[in-house]
Structure formats: C-alpha cells, structure tokens
OpenMM code with the backbone's topology and positions (N, CA, C; nanometers):
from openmm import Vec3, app, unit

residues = "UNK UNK UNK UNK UNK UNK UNK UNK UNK UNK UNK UNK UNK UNK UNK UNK UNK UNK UNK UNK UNK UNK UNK UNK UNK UNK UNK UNK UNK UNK UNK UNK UNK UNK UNK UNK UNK UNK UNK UNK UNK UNK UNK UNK UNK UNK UNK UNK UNK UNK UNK UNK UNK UNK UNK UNK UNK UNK UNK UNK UNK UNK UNK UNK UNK UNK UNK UNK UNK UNK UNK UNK UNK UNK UNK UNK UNK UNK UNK UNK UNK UNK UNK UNK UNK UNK UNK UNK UNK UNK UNK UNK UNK UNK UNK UNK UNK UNK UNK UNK UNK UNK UNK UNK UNK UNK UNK UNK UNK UNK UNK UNK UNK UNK UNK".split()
positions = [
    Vec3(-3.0826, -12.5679, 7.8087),
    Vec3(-3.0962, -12.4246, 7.7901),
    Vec3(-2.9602, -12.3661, 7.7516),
    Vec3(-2.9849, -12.2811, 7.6276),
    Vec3(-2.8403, -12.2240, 7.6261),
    Vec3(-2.8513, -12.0832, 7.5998),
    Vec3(-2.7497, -12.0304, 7.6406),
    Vec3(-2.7316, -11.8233, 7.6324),
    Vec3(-2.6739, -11.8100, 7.5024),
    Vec3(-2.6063, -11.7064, 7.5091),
    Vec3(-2.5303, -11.6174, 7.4077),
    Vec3(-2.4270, -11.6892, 7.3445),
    Vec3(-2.3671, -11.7660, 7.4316),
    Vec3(-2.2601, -11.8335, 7.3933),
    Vec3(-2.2669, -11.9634, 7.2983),
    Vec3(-2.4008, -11.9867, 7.3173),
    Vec3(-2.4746, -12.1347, 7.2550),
    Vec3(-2.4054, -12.2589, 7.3688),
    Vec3(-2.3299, -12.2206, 7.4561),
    Vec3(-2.3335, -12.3249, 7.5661),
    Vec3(-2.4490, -12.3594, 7.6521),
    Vec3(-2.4440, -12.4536, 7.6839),
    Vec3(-2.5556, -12.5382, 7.7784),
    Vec3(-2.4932, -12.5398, 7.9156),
    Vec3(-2.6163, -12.5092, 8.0149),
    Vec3(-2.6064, -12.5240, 8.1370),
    Vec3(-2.4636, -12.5592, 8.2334),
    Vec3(-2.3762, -12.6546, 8.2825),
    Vec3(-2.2444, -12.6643, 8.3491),
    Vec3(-2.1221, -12.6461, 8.2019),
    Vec3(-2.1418, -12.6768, 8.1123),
    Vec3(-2.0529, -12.5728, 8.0140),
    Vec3(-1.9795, -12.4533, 8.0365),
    Vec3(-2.1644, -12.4011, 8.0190),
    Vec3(-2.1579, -12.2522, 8.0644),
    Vec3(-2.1022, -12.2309, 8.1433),
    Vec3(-2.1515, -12.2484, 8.2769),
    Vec3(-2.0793, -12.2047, 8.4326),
    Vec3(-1.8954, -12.2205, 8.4147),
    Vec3(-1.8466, -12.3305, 8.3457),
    Vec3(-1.7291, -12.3528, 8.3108),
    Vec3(-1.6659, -12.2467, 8.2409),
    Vec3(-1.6924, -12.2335, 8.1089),
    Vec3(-1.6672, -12.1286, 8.0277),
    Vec3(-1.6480, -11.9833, 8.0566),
    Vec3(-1.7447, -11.9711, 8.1856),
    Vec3(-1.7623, -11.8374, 8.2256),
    Vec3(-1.6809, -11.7934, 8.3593),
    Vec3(-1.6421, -11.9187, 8.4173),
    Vec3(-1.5585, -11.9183, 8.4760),
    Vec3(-1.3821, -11.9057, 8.4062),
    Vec3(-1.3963, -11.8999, 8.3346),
    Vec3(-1.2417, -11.9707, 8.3009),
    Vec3(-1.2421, -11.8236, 8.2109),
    Vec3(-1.2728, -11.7702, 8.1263),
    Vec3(-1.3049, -11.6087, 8.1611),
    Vec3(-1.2977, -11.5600, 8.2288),
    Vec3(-1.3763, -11.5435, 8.3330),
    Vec3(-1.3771, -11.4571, 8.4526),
    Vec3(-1.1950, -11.4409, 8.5254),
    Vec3(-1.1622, -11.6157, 8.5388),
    Vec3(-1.0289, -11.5716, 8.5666),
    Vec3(-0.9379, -11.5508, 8.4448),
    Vec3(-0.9456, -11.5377, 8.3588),
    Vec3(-0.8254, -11.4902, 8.2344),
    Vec3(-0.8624, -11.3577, 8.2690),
    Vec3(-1.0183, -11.2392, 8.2737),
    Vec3(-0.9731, -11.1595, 8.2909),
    Vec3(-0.9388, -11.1022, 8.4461),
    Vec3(-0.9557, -11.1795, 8.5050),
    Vec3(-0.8568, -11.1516, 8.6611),
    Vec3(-0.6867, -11.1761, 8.6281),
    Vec3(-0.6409, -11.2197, 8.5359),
    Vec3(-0.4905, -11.2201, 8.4955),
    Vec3(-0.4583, -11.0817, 8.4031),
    Vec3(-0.5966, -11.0365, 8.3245),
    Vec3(-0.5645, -10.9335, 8.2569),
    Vec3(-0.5480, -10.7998, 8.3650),
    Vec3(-0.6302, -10.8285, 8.4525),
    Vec3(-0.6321, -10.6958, 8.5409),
    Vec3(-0.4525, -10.7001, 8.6195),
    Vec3(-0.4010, -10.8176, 8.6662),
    Vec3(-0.3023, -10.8271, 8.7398),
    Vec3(-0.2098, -10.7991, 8.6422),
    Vec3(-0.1683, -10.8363, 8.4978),
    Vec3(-0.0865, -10.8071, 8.4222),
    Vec3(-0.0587, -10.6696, 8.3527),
    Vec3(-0.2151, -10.5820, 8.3507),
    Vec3(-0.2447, -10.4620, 8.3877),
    Vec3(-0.1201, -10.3633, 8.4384),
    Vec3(-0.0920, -10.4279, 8.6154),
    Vec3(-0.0476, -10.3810, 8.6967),
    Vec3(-0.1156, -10.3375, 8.8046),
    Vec3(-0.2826, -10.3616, 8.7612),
    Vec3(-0.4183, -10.3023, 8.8879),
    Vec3(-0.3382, -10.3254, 9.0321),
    Vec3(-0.2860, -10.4485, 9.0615),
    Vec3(-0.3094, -10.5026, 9.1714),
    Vec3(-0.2403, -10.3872, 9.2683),
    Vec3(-0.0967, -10.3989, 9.1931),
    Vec3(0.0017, -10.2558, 9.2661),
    Vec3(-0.0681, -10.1519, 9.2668),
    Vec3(-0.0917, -10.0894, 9.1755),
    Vec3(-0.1297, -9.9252, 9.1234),
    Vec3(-0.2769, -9.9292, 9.2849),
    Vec3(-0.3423, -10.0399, 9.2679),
    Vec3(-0.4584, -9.9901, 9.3551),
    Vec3(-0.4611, -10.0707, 9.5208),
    Vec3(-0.2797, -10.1178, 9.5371),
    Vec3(-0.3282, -10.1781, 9.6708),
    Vec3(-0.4178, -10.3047, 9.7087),
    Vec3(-0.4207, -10.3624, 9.6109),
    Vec3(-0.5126, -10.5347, 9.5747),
    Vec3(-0.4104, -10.6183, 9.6866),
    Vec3(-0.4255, -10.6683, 9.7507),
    Vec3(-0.3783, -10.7682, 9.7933),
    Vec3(-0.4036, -10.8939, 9.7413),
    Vec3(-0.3434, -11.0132, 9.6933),
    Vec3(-0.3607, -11.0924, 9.6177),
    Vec3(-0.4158, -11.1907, 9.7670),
    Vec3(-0.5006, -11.2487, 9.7510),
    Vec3(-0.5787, -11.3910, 9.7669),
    Vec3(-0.6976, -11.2889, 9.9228),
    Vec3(-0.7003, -11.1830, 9.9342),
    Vec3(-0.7618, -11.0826, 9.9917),
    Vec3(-0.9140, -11.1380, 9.9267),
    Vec3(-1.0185, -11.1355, 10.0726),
    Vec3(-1.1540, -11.1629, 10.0314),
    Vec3(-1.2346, -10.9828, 9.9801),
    Vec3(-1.2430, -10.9387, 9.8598),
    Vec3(-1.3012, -10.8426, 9.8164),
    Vec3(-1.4225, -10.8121, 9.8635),
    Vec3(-1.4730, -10.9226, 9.9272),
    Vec3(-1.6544, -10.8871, 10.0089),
    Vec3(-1.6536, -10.8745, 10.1368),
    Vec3(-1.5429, -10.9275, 10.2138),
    Vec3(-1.5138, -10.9714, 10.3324),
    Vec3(-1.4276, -10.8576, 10.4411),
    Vec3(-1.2975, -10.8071, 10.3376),
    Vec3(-1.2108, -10.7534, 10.4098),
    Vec3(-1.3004, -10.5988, 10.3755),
    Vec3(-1.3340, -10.5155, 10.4868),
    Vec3(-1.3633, -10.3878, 10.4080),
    Vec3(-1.2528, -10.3114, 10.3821),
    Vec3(-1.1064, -10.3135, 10.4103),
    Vec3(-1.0237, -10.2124, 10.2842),
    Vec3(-1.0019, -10.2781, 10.1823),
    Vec3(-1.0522, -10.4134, 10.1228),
    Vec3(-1.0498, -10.4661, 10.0007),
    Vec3(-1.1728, -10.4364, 9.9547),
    Vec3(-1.2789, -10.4350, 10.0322),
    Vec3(-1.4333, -10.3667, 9.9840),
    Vec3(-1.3949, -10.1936, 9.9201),
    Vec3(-1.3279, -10.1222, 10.0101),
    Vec3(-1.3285, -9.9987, 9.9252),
    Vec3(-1.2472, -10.0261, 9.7550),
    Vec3(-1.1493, -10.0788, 9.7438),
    Vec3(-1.0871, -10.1122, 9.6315),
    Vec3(-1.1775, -10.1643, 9.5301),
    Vec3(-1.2335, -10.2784, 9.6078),
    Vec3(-1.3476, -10.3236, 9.4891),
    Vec3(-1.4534, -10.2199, 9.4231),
    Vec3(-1.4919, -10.1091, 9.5263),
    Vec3(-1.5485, -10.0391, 9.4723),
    Vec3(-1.5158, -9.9768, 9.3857),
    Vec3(-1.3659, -9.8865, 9.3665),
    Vec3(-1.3276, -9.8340, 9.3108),
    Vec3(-1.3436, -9.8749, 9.1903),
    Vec3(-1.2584, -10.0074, 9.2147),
    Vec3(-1.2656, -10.0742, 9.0771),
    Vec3(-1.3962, -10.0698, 8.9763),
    Vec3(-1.5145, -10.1432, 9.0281),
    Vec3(-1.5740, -10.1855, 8.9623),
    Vec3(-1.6165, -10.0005, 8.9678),
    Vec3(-1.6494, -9.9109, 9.0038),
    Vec3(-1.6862, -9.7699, 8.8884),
    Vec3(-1.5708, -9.7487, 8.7907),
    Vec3(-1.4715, -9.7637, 8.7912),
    Vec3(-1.3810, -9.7525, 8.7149),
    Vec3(-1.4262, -9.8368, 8.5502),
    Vec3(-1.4566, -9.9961, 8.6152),
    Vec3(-1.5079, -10.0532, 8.4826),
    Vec3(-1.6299, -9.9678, 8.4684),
    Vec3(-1.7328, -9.9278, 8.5223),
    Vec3(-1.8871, -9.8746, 8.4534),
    Vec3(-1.8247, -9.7957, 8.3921),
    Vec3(-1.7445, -9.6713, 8.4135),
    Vec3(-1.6781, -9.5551, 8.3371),
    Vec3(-1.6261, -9.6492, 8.1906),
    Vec3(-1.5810, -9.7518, 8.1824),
    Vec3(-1.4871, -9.7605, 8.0850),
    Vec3(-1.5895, -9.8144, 8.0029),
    Vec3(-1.7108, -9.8978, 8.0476),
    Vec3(-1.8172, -9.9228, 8.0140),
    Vec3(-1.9311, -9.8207, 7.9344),
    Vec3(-1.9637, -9.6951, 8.0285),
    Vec3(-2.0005, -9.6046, 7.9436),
    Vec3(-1.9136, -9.4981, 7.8817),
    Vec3(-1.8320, -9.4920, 7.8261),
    Vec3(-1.7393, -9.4318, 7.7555),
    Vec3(-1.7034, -9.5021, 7.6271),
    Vec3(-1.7388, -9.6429, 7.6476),
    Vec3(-1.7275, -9.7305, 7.4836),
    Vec3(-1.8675, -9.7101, 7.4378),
    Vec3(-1.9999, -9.7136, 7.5574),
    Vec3(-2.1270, -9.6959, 7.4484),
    Vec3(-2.1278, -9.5717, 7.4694),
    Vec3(-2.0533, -9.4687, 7.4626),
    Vec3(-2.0711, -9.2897, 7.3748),
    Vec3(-1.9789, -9.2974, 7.2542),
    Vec3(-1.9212, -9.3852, 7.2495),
    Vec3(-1.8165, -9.3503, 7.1578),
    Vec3(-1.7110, -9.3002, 7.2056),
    Vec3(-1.6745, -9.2835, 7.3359),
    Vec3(-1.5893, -9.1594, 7.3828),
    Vec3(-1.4120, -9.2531, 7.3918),
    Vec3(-1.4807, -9.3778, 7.4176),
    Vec3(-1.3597, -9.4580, 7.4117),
    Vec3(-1.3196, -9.5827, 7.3180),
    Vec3(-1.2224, -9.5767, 7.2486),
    Vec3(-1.1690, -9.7123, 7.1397),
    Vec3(-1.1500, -9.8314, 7.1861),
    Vec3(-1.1891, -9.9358, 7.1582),
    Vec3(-1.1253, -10.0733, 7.1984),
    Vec3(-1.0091, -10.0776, 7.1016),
    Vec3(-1.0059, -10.0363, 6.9670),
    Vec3(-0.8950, -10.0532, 6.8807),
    Vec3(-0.8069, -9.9570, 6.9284),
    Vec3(-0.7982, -9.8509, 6.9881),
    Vec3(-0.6792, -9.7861, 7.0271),
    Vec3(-0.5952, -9.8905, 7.1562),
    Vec3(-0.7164, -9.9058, 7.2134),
    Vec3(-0.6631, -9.9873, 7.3256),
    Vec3(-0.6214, -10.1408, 7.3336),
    Vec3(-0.6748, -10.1909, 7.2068),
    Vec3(-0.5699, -10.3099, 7.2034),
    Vec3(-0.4299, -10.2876, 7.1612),
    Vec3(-0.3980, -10.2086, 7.0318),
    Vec3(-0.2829, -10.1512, 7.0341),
    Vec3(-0.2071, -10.0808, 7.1389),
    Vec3(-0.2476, -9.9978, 7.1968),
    Vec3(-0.1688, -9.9965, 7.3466),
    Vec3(-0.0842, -10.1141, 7.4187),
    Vec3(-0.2379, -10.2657, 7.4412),
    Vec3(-0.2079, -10.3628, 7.4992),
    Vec3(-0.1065, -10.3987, 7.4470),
    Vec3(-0.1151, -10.4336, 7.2878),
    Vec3(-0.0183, -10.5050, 7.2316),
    Vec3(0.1535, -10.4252, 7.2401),
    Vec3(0.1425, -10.2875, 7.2296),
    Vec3(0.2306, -10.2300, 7.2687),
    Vec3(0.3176, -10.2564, 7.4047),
    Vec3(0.2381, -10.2878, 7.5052),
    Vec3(0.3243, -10.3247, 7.6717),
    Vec3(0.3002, -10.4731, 7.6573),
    Vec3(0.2606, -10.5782, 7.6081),
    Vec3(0.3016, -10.7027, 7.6066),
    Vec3(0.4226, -10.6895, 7.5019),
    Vec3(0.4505, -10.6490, 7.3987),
    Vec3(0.6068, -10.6438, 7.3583),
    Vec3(0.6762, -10.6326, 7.4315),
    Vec3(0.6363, -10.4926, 7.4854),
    Vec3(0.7839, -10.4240, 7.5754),
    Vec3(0.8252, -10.5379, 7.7116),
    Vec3(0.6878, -10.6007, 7.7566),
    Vec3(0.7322, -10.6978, 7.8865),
    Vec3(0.7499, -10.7866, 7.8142),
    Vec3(0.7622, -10.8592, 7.7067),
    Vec3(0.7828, -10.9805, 7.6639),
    Vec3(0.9496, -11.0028, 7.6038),
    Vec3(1.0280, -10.8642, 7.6443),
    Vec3(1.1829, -10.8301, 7.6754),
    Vec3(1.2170, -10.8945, 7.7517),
    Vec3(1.1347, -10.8646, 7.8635),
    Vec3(1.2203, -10.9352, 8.0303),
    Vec3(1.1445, -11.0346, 8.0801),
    Vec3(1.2143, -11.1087, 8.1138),
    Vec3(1.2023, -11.2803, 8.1537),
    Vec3(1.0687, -11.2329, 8.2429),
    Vec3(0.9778, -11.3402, 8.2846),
    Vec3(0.8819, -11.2913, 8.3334),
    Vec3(0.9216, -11.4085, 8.4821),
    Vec3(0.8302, -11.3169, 8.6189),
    Vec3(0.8687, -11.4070, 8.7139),
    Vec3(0.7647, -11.4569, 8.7798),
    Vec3(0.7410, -11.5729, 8.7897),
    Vec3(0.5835, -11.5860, 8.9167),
    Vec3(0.6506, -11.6308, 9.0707),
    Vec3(0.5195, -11.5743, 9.1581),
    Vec3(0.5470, -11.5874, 9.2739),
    Vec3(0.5238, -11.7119, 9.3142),
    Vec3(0.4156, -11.7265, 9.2492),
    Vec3(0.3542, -11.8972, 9.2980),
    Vec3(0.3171, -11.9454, 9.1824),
    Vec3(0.2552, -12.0933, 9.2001),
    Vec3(0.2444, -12.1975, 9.0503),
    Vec3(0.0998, -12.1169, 9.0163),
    Vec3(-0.0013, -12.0771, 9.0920),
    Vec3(-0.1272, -12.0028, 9.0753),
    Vec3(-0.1316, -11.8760, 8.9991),
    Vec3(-0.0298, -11.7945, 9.0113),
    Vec3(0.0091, -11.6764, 8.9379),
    Vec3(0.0537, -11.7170, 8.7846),
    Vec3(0.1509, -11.8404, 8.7752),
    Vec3(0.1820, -11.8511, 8.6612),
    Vec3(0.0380, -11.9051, 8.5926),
    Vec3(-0.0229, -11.9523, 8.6260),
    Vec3(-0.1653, -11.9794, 8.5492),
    Vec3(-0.2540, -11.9033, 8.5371),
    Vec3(-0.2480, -11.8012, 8.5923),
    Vec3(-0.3147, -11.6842, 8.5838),
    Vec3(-0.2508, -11.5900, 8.4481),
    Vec3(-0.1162, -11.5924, 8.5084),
    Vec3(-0.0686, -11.4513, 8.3862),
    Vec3(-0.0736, -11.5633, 8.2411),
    Vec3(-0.0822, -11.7120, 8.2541),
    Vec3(-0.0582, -11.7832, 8.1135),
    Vec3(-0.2047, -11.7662, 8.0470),
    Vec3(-0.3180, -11.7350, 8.1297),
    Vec3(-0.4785, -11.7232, 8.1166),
    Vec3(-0.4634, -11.5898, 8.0665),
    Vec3(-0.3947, -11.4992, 8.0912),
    Vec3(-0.3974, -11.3918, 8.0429),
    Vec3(-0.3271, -11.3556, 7.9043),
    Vec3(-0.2207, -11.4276, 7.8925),
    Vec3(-0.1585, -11.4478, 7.7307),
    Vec3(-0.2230, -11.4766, 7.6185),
    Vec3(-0.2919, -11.5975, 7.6733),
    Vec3(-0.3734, -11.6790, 7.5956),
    Vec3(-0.5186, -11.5457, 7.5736),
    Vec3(-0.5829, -11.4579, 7.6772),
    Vec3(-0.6455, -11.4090, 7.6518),
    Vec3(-0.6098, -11.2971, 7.5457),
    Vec3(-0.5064, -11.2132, 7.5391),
    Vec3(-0.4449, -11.1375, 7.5005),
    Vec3(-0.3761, -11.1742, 7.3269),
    Vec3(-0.3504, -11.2716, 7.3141),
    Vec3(-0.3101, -11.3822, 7.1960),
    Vec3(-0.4402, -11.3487, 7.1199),
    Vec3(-0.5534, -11.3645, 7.1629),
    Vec3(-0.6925, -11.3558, 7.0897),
    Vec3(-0.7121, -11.1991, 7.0834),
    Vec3(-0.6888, -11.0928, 7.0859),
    Vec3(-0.7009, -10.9712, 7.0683),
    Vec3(-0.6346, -10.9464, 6.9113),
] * unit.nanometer
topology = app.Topology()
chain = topology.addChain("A")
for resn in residues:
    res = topology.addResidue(resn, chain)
    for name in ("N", "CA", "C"):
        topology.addAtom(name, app.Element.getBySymbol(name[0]), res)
C-alpha cells in the first residue's frame, strides 16, 4: 500500500519520521524553544506545563495553516525571510549542546537547503 508519497508501508513510517524530526530542528532553529519556554527532551503529553506549550503551539500552526488556505499568508515571503536569518546565523560559528542537537539543527539545514 502506498500514500501520497508513493512510499510503501515501513518506508513510509521512516520517511515520515525523519521529517517529522527535520521539522522539529526547524522549529528549534526558529528559536520556538526559547521564545515559548520548550524545555528540550520535556514529555509534551506528560508534563502538563509542557502540555500548555504544546497547545499553544499547535493553534499557532492551525492559524498559520488557515491563513495560507485564505490567502492571507505567503510561503514565498516566508521562505525569503528564512533564507534571510539562515545568512545572518550562518556569520557566527554555530554551537551544539549535545551530539543530538547537532543532528537535529544538520536535519534542519538540509531541510532548509531544499526551500
């Protein structure tokens, strides 16, 4: 069986995983984590002041979600933005805390590279 992607069954699950965390590197490279109090390796279902955050978050994506199907919001403005603050950080040496972070923010380059 295959979806959208034309992947088949543990592919898929792979693929969609490995997404899922590139854009968990996009959100941290963002700056989400600071700006909203994320604690990094924090259970989002588990801890409830990481449950309120999650909430936040995820209306934050529906908003950004329905605001691209009104038209109200650009993906082309906003990759230019992106590409705009990956220049400006790609000035200063970049630092990871742990070997997990650096594979995260490199998931996020690589995601960002494709924009």
């Amino acid at each position: 069986m295959k979806n959208r992607s034309g992947i088949a069954g543990y592919g898929f699950r792979q693929a969609r995983t490995r997404t899922l965390i590139q854009l968990g590197g996009l959100i941290e490279k963002a700056g989400l984590f600071e700006a909203v109090g994320l604690i990094p390796g924090s259970d989002l279902q588990k801890d409830p002041q990481m449950q309120e955050i999650a909430l936040g978050l995820l209306g934050a994506f529906i908003e950004i979600k329905r605001d691209l199907q009104k038209g109200e919001a650009s993906l082309e403005l906003w990759k230019l933005k992106a590409q705009a603050f990956l220049n400006e950080a790609s000035k200063a040496p970049l630092k990871f805390r742990s070997e997990e972070e650096k594979e995260i923010n490199t998931g996020a380059n690589i995601a960002c590279e494709l924009l």
